[in-house]
DRENLO-426263 format. One line per 8 residues: number of its first residue (from 1); their letters; for each residue x, y, z of N, C-alpha, C. Coordinates in pm, whole numbers. Each point is the difference from the previous one (the first is absolute). Layout:
REM DRENLO-426263
NUM	A	X:Y:Z:X:Y:Z:X:Y:Z  ...
END
This chain:
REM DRENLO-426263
1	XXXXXXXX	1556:-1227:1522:111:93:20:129:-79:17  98:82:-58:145:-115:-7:54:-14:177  27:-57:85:57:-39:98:124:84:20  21:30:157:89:122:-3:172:-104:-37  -30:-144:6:142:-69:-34:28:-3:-123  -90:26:-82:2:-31:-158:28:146:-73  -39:95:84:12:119:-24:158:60:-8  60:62:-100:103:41:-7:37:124:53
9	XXXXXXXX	87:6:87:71:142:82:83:101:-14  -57:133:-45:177:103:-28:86:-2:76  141:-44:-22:106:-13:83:7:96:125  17:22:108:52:89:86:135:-36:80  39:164:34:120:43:40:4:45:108  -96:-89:133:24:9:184:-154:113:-20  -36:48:-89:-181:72:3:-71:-81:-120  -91:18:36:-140:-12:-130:1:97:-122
17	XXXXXXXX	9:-37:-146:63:41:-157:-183:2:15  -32:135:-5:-132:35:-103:-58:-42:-115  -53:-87:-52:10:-39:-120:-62:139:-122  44:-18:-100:-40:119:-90:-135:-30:-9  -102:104:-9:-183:44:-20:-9:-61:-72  59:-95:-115:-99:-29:-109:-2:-190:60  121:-38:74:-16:-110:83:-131:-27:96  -7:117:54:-76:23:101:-159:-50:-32
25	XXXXXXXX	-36:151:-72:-108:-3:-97:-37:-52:-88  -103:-91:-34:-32:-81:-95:-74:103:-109  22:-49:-142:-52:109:-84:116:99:-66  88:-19:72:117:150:-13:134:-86:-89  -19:-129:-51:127:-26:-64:-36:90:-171  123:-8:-37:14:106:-120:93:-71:-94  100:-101:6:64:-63:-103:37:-139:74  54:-95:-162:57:-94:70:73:-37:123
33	XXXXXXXX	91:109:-22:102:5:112:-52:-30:162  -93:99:-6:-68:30:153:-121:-147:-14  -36:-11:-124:-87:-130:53:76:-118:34  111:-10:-20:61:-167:49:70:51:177  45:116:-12:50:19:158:-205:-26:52  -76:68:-11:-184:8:92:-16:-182:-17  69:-94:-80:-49:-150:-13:108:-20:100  119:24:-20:79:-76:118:-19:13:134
41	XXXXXXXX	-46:190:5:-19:8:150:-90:-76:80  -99:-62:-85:-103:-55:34:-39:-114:-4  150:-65:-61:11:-149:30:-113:-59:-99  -38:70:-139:-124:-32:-81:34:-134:-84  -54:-99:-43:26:-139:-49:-74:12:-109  -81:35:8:-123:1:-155:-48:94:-38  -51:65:-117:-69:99:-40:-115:-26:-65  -79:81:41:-138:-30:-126:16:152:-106
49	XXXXXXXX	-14:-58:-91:21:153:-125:-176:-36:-68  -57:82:74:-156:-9:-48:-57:171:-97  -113:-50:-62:-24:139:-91:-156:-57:4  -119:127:40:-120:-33:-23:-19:-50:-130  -62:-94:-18:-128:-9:-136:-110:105:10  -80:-42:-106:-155:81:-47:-94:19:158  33:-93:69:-105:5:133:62:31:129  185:22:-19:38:50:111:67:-115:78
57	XXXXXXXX	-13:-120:-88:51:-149:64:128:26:-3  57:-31:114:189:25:-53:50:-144:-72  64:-5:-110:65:-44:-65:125:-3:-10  83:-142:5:147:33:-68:94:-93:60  113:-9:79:82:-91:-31:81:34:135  -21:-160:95:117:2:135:180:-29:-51  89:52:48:143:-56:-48:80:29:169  119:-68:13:64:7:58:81:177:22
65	XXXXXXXX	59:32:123:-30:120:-14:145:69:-90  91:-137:-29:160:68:-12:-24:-38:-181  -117:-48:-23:-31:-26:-179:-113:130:-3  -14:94:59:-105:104:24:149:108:-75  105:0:104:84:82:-57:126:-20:-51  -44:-122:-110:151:16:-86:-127:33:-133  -36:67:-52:-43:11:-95:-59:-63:-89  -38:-78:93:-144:-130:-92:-108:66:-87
73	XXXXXXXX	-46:18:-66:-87:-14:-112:-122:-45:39  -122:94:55:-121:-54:-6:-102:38:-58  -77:-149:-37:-153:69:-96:-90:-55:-18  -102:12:8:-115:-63:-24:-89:-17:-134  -69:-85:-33:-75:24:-86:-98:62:-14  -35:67:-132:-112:154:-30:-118:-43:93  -28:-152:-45:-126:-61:10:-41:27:125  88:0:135:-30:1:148:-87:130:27
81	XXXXXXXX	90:79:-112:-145:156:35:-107:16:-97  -31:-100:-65:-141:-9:-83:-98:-102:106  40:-17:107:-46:-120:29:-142:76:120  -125:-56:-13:-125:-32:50:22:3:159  -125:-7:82:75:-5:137:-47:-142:43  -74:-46:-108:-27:-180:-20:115:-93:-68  94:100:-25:119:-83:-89:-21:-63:-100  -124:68:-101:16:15:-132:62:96:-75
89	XXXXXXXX	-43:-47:-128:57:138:-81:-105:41:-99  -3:148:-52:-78:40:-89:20:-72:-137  -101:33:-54:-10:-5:-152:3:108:-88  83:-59:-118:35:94:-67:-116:107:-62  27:149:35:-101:83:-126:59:88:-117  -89:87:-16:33:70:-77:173:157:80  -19:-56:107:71:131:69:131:-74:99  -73:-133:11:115:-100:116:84:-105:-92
97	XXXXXXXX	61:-44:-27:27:-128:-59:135:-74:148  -27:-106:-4:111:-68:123:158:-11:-111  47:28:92:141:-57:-74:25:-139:-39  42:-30:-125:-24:-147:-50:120:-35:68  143:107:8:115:-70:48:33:9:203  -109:57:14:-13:12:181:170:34:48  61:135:-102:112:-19:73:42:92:129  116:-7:29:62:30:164:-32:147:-2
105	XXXXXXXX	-46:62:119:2:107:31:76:2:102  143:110:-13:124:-12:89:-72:114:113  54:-92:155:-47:66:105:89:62:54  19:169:43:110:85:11:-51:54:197  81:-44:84:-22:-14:138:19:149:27  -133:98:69:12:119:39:82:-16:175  55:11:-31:121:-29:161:-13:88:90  -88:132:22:-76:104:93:-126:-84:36
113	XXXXXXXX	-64:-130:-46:-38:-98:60:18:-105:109  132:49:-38:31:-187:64:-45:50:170  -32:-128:57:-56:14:109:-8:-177:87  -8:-16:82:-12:-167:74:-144:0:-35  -33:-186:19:-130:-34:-2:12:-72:117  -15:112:96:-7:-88:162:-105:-115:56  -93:-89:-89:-71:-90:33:83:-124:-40  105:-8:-77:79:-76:-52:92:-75:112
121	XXXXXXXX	12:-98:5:71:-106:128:145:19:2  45:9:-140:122:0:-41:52:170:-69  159:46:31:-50:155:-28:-53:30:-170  -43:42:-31:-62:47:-130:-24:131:-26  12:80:-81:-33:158:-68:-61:-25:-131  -55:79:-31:-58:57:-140:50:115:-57  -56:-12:-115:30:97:-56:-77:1:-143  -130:169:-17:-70:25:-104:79:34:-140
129	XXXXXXXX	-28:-105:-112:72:38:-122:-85:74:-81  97:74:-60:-120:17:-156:14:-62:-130  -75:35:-70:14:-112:-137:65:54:-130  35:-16:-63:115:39:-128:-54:-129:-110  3:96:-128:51:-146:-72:174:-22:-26  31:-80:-81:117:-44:-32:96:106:-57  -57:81:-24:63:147:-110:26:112:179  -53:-73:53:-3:166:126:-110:41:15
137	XXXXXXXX	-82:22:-116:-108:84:-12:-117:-22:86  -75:67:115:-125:-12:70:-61:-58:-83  -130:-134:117:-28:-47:-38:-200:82:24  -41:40:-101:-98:77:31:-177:-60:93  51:-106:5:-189:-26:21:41:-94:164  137:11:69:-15:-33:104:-22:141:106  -63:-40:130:-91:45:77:123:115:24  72:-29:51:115:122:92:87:62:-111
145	XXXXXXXX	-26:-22:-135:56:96:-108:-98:105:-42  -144:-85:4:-129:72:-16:36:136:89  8:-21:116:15:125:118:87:74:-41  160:-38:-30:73:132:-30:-20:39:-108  -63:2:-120:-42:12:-89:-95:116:48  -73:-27:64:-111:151:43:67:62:98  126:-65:41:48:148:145:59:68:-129  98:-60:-97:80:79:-107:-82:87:-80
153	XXXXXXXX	-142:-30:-21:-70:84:-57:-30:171:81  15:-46:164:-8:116:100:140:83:-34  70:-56:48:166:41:-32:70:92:-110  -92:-60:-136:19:57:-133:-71:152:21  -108:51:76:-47:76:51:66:88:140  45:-32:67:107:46:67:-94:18:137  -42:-145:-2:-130:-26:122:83:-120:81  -79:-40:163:67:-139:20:-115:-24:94
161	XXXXXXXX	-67:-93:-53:-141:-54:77:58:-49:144  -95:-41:109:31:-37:85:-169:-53:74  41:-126:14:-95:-71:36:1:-31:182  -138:-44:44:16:-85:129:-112:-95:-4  26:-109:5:-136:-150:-78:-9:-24:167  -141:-22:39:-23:-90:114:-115:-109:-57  60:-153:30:-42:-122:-32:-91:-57:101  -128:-41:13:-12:-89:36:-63:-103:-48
169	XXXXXXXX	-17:-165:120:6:-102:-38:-49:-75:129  -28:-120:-32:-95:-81:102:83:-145:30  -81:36:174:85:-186:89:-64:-84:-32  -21:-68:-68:-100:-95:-25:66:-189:47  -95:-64:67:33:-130:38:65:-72:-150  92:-129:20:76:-27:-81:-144:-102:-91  37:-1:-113:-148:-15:-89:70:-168:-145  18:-100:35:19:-52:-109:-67:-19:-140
177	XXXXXXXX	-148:15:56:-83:-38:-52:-59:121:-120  6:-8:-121:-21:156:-41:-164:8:-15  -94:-130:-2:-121:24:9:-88:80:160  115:-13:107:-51:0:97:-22:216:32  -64:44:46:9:133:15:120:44:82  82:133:14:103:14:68:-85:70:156  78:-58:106:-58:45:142:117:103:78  -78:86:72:115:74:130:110:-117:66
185	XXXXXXXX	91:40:57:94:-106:58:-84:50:179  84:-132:27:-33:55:168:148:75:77  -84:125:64:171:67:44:-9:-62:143  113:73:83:66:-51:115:-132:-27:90  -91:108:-66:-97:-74:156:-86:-146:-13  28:-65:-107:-42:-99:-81:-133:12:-24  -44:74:-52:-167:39:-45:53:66:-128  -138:-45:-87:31:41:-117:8:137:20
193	XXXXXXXX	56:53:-145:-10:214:-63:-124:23:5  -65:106:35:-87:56:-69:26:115:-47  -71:46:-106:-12:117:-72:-82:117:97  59:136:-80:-65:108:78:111:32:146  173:-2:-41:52:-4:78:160:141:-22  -59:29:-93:66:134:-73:36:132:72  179:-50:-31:94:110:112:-35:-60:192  -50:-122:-54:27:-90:180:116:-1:30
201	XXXXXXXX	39:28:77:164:-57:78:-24:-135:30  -93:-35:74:-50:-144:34:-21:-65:-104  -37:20:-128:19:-63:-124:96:-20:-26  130:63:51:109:-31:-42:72:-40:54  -19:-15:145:81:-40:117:-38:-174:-54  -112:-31:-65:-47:-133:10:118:-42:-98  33:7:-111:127:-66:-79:168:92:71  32:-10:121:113:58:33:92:-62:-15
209	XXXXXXXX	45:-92:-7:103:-74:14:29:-29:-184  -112:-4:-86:35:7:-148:32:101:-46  -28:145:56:22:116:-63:124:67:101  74:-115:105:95:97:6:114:-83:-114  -48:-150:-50:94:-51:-88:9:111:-140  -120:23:5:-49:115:-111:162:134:1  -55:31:106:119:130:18:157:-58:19  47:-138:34:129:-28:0:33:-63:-111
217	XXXXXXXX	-71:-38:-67:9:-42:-194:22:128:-26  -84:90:19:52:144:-89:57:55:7  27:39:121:166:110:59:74:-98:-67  51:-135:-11:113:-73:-22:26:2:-155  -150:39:-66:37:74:-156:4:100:-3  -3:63:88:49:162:-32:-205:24:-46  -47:-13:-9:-177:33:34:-8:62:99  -88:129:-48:-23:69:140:-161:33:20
225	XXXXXXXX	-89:-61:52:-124:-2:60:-22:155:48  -103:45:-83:-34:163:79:-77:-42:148  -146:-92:-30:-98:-14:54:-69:-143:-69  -46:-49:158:-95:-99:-40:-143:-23:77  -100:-10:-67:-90:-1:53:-104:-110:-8  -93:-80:54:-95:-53:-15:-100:84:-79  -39:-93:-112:-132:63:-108:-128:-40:63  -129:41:-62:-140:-65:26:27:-98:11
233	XXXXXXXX	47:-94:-123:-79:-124:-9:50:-143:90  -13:-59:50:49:-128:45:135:-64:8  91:56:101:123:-32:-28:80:91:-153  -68:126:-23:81:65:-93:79:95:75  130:-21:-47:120:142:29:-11:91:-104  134:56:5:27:92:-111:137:87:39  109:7:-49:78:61:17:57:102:-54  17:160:27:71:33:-54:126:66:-24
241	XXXXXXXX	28:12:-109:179:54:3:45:112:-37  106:76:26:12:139:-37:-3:86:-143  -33:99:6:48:21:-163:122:-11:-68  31:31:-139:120:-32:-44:23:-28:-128  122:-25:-72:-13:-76:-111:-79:-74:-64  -100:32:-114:-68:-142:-45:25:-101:-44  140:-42:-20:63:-117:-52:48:-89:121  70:152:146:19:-86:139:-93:-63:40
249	XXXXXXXX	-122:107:20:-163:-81:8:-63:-127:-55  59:-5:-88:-70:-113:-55:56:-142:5  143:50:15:82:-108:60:-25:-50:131  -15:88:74:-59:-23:163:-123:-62:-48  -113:25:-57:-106:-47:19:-14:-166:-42  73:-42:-122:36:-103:-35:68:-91:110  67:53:80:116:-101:77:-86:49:132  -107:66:26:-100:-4:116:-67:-125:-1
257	XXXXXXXX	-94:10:-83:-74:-98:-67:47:-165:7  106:-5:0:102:-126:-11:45:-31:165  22:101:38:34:-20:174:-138:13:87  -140:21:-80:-98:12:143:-60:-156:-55  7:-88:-88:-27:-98:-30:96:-106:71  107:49:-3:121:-78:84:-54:-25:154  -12:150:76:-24:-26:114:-96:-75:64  -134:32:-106:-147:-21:7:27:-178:10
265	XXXXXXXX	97:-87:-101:19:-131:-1:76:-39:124  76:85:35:106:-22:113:-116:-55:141  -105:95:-3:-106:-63:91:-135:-61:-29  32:-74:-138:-118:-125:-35:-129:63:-40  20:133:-54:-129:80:-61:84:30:-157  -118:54:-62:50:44:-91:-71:187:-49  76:88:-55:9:96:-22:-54:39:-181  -62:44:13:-49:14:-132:-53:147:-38
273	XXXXXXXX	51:43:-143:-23:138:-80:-60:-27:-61  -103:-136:-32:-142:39:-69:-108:105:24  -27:63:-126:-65:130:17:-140:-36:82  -59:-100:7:-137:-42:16:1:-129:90  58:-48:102:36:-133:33:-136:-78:130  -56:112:43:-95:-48:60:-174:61:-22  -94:-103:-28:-117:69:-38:-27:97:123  -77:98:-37:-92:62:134:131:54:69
281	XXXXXXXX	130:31:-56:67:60:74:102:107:-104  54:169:60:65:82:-107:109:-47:-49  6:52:-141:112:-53:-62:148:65:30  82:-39:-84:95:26:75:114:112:-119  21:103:45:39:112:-84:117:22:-8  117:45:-99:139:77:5:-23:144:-45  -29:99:146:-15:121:-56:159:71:-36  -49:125:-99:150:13:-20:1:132:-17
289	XXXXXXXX	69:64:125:21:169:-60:119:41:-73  -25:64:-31:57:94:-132:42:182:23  118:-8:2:51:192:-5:121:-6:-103  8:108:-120:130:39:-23:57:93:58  107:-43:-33:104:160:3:96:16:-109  -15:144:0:97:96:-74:147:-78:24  35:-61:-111:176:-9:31:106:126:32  -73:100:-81:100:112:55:19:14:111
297	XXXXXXXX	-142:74:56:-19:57:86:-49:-75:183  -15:-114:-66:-56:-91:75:-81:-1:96  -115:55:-57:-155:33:19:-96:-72:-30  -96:-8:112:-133:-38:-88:-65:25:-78  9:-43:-154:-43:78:-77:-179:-4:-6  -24:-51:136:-193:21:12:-11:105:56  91:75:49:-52:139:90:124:133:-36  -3:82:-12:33:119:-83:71:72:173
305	XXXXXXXX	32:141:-9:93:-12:70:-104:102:102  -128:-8:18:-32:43:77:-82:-124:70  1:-104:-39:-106:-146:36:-87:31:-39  -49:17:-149:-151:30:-33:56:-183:-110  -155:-43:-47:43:-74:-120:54:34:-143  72:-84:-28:48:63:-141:-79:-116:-127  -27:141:-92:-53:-92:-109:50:-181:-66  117:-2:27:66:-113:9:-97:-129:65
313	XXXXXXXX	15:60:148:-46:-71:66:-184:-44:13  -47:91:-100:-115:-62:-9:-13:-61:-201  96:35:-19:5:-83:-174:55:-185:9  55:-9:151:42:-107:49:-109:-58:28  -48:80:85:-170:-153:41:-100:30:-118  5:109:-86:-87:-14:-117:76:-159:-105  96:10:9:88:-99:-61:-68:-153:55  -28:39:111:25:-162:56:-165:-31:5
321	XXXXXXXX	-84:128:-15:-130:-54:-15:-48:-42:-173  61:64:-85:6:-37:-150:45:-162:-45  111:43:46:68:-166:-23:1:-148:106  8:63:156:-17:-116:62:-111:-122:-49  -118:-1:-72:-72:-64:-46:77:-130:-109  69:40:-77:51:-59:-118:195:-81:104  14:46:97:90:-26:98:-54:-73:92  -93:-71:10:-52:-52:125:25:-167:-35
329	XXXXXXXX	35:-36:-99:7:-148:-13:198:-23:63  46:91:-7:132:-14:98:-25:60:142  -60:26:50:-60:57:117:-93:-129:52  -82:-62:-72:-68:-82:51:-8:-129:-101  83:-109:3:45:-50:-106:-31:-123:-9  -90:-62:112:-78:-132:-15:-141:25:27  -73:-123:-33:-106:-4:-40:-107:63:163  97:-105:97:-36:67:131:20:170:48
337	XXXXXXXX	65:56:-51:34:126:33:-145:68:-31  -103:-40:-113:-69:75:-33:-123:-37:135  -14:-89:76:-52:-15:107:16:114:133  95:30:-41:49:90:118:-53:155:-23  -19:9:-131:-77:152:-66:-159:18:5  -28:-46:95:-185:14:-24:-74:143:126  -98:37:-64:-30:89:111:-36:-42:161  24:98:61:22:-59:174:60:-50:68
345	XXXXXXXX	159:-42:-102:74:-110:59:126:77:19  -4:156:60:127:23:32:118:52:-108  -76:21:-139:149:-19:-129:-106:40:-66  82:67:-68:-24:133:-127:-118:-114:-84  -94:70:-113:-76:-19:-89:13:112:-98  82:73:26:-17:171:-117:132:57:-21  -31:90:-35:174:54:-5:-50:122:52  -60:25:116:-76:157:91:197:-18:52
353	XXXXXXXX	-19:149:35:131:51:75:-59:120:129  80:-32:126:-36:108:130:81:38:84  -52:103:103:134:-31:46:-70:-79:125  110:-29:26:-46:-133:183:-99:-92:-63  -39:-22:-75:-102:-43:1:17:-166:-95  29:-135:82:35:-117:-9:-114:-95:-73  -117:129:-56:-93:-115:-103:60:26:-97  73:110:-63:51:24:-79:131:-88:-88
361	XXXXXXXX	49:-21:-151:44:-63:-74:117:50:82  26:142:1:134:87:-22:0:121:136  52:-43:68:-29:103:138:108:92:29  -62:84:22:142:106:78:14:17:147  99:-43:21:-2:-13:173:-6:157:56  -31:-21:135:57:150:75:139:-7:6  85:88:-28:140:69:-3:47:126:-23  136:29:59:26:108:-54:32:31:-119
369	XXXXXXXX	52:109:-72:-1:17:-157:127:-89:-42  99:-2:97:131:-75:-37:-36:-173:-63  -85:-18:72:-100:-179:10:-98:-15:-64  -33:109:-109:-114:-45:-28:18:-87:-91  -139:-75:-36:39:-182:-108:-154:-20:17  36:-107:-76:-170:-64:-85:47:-143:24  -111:7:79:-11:-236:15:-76:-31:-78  58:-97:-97:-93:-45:-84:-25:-151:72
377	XXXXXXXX	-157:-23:30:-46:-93:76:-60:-127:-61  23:-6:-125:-39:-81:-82:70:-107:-28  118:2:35:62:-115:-32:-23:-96:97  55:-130:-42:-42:-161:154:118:-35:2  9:-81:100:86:-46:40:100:-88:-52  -114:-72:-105:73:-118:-112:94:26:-78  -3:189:-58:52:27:-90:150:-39:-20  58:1:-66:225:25:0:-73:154:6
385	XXXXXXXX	155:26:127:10:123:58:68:90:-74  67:-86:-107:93:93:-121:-79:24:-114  -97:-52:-29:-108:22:-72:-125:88:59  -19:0:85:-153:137:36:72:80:49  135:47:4:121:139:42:-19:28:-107  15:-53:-129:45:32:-126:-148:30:-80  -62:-52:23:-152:6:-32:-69:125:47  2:18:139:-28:107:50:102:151:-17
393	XXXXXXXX	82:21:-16:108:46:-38:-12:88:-130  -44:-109:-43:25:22:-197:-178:130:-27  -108:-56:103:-125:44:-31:13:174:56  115:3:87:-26:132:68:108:101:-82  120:-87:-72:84:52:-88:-83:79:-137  -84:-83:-19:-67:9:-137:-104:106:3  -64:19:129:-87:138:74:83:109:-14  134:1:25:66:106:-12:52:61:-125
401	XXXXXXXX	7:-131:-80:47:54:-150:-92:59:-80  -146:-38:32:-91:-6:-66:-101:138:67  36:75:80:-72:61:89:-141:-75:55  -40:-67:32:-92:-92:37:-64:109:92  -98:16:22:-79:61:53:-116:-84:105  33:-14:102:-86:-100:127:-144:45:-8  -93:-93:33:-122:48:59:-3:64:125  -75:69:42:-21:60:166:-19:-91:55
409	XXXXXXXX	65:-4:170:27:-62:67:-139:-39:56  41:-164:44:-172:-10:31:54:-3:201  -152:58:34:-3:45:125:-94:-99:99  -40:-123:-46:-101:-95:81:54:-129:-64  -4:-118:79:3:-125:-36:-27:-56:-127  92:-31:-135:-12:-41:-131:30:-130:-51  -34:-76:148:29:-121:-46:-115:-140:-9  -85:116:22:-145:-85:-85:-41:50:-122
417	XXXXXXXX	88:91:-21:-83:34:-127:25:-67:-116  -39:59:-127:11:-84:-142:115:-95:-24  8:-88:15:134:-49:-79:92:34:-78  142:58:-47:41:56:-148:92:-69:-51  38:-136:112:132:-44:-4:-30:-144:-72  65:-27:-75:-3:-133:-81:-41:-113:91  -146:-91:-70:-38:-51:130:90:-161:-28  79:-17:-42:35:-145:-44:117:30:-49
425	XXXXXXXX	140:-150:-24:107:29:-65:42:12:-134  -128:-60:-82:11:35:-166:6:167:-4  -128:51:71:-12:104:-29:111:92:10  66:-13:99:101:41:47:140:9:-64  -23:-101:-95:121:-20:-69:-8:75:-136  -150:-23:-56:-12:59:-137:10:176:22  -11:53:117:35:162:32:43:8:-1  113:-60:44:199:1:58:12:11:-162
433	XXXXXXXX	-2:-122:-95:49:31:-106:7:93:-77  -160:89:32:-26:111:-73:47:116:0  89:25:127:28:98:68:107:71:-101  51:87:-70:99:-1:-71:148:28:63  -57:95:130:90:69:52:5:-45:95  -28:-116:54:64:-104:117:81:-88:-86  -61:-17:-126:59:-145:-98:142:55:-21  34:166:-59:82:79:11:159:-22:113
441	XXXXXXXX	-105:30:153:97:31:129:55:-132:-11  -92:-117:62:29:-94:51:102:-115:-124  25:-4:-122:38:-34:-113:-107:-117:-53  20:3:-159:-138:-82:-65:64:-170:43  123:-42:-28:49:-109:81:-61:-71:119  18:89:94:-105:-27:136:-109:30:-5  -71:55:-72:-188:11:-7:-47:-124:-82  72:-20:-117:-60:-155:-46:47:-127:88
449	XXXXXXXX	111:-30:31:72:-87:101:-150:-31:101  34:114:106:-111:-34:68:-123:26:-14  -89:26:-74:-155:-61:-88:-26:-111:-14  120:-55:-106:6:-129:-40:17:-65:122  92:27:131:-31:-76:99:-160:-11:134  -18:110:-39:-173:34:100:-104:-88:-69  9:32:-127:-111:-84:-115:12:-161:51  79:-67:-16:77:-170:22:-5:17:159
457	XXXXXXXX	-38:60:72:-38:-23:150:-126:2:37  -63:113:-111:-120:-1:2:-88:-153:-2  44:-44:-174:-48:-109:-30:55:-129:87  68:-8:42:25:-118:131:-118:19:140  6:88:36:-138:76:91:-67:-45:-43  -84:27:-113:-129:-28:-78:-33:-195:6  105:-63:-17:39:-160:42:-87:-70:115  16:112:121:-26:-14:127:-181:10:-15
465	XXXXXXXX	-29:-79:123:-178:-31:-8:6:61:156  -70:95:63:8:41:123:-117:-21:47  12:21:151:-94:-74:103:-114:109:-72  -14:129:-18:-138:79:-27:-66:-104:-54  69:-16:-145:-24:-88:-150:-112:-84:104  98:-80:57:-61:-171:40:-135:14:111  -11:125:91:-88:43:82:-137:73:-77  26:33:-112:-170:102:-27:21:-58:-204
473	XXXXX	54:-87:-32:-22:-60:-131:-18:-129:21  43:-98:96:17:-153:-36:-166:-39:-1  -87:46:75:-117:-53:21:-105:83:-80  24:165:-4:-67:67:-69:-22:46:-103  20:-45:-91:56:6:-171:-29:-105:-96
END
């Protein structure tokens, strides 16, 4: 946080000068103008101008903060968002080819971003760009164009989705070693986590002093924490945040993600959104509910005006049980994620839909008719948050266009049953492709882009010789 000496002061006249709300509030700048008064007030020295890649990695470029606003010119190359989460690159197919000339993709600073990065020694802000090419024109196969691309598809309809994602993710002891297994950290009472500690207060009282860094990183970005809770498994949290915008959402979830890793280092552990990170323990999920509304009228368009359901609202989870299948390789997008999908372990295997009922893919909470929404529970934690909004999004859009028609709601535990969900990431990918009317929403740009990148992650995986391998083949074979 910038120092209150370094910090710049509105003049006063014998009282205290209010500063204007968008000073105040982080999130609320709206043009140049107001972004260089929110840098001065704040005594800001550096900027980071970052934009997710394919996996949600932020990418992009630190500058001084007074070359932030004379109109510098920034851009990156295409290549940074073709790129592996091993920091390769695909190979060319019939649907991908790499750019032979890898040129600049100009980065255009959304300034209702800008916000401090209060772990920073020295003062610093950010700020989420989006991508353009050189002509102006959107750049289609990055992650946060992907998203408005399916809210504009709502919009064109005279709909406006509204999401609320709760993440969680695991404390795990600091791990150099990548052969070594990942362990619980020890909390304040210095004894290791155990699991089986879900909605503990005392589970959570044990990391206090990291999770109130948790909540003063976030208020200081303008992040606002609904709820946090201790999960089952061993040192797992989970937080979540209000509903809202799916593009605000996803921005929050991105720059969450980035600040619970911050804090988690701040006290010599590390924080991790691997979907699958400890054997013998649950994986780790980004559930995500889902309601429109009527732009007119600004209604839920899941409940009619007496709170009964409206056909809508069940062509939506027919939607998301049709297509989520062929959508699940952006929902669950490494090789580990598919670890996290097995029966008994807490996370969907089907695309069953209920209500209350948390074995389920697609749940309907208890609410009133104003609230009603569909969690789709399938997604992990690993995913980019601008990618399974848009993923999930696009499957319940496509229920509605299509009248999709749901199965009956299942009424008992469905998460031992049959498998339906792609058990691996090839598989996963060759559905996605097939899909016409995801290939459609999401643009054909970004469906080959990232294939060609799952495939070339795949085969790096495949590289790897794992302890199973070396435990029940080295001697028996």
């Amino acid at each position: 946080m910038p120092s209150q000496k370094k910090q710049a002061k509105p003049a006063t006249r014998g009282k205290r000068v209010r500063p204007p709300a968008f000073l105040k509030i982080p999130r609320g700048v709206r043009n140049w103008s107001e972004a260089k008064l929110w840098l001065d007030y704040r005594g800001i020295e550096d900027i980071e101008c970052i934009a997710p890649d394919q996996a949600g990695v932020a990418r992009g470029k630190m500058m001084p903060s007074s070359k932030f606003t004379s109109n510098t010119s920034l851009a990156l190359p295409s290549a940074v968002f073709m790129i592996t989460i091993s920091g390769a690159y695909p190979e060319d197919s019939d649907d991908f080819h790499y750019p032979e000339d890898d040129g600049d993709l100009k980065l255009v600073p959304d300034l209702s971003t800008l916000s401090v990065v209060p772990w920073e020694t020295d003062p610093t802000a950010q700020v989420i760009c989006d991508l353009v090419h050189q002509d102006g024109s959107e750049v289609e196969f990055t992650p946060r164009n992907v998203l408005k691309r399916v809210v504009n598809e709502y919009q064109k309809r005279g709909l406006t989705p509204v999401v609320a994602p709760e993440i969680e993710f695991y404390l795990v002891k600091k791990n150099s070693d990548p052969d070594y297994p990942l362990t619980p950290p020890l909390g304040r009472s210095g004894r290791a986590i155990r699991g089986g500690q879900g909605y503990s207060i005392a589970g959570v009282n044990e990391f206090d002093e990291l999770i109130d860094d948790i909540y003063h990183f976030s208020e200081a970005q303008g992040l606002e924490i609904d709820t946090l809770i201790h999960e089952e498994g061993a040192g797992q949290l989970e937080i979540n945040l209000r509903h809202g915008d799916p593009i605000e959402l996803a921005d929050q979830v991105f720059l969450f993600k980035r600040t619970i890793r911050e804090a988690a280092l701040k006290h010599d552990i590390y924080a991790t959104f691997m979907a699958k990170p400890i054997q013998g323990q649950p994986g780790s999920a980004m559930h995500i509910h889902q309601s429109i509304i009527d732009r007119k009228t600004g209604r839920n368009i899941f409940s009619d005006a007496d709170g009964n359901e409206t056909d809508r609202f069940r062509h939506f989870i027919g939607g998301m049980q049709k297509h989520m299948p062929a959508a699940l390789v952006i929902c669950a997008p490494y090789v580990n994620s598919y670890r996290r999908l097995t029966r008994a372990a807490s996370a969907p295997v089907n695309v069953s839909w209920g209500y209350d009922n948390r074995t389920t893919a697609f749940r309907v909470p208890r609410s009133d008719a104003d609230a009603r929404r569909v969690e789709n529970r399938i997604a992990s934690s690993d995913a980019n948050p601008y990618l399974a909004l848009a993923g999930s999004l696009a499957c319940g859009l496509l229920g509605m266009i299509e009248k999709a028609t749901p199965e009956e709601p299942a009424g008992t535990a469905v998460n031992d049953d049959t498998i339906e969900l792609p058990r691996g990431l090839l598989e996963a990918v060759s559905l996605f492709e097939s899909d016409k009317g995801l290939v459609d929403l999401l643009g054909k740009p970004f469906v080959s882009t990232y294939a060609a990148i799952k495939r070339a992650e795949f085969e790096t995986f495949m590289e790897v010789i794992s302890p199973w391998e070396r435990e029940y083949l080295l001697l028996n074979v």
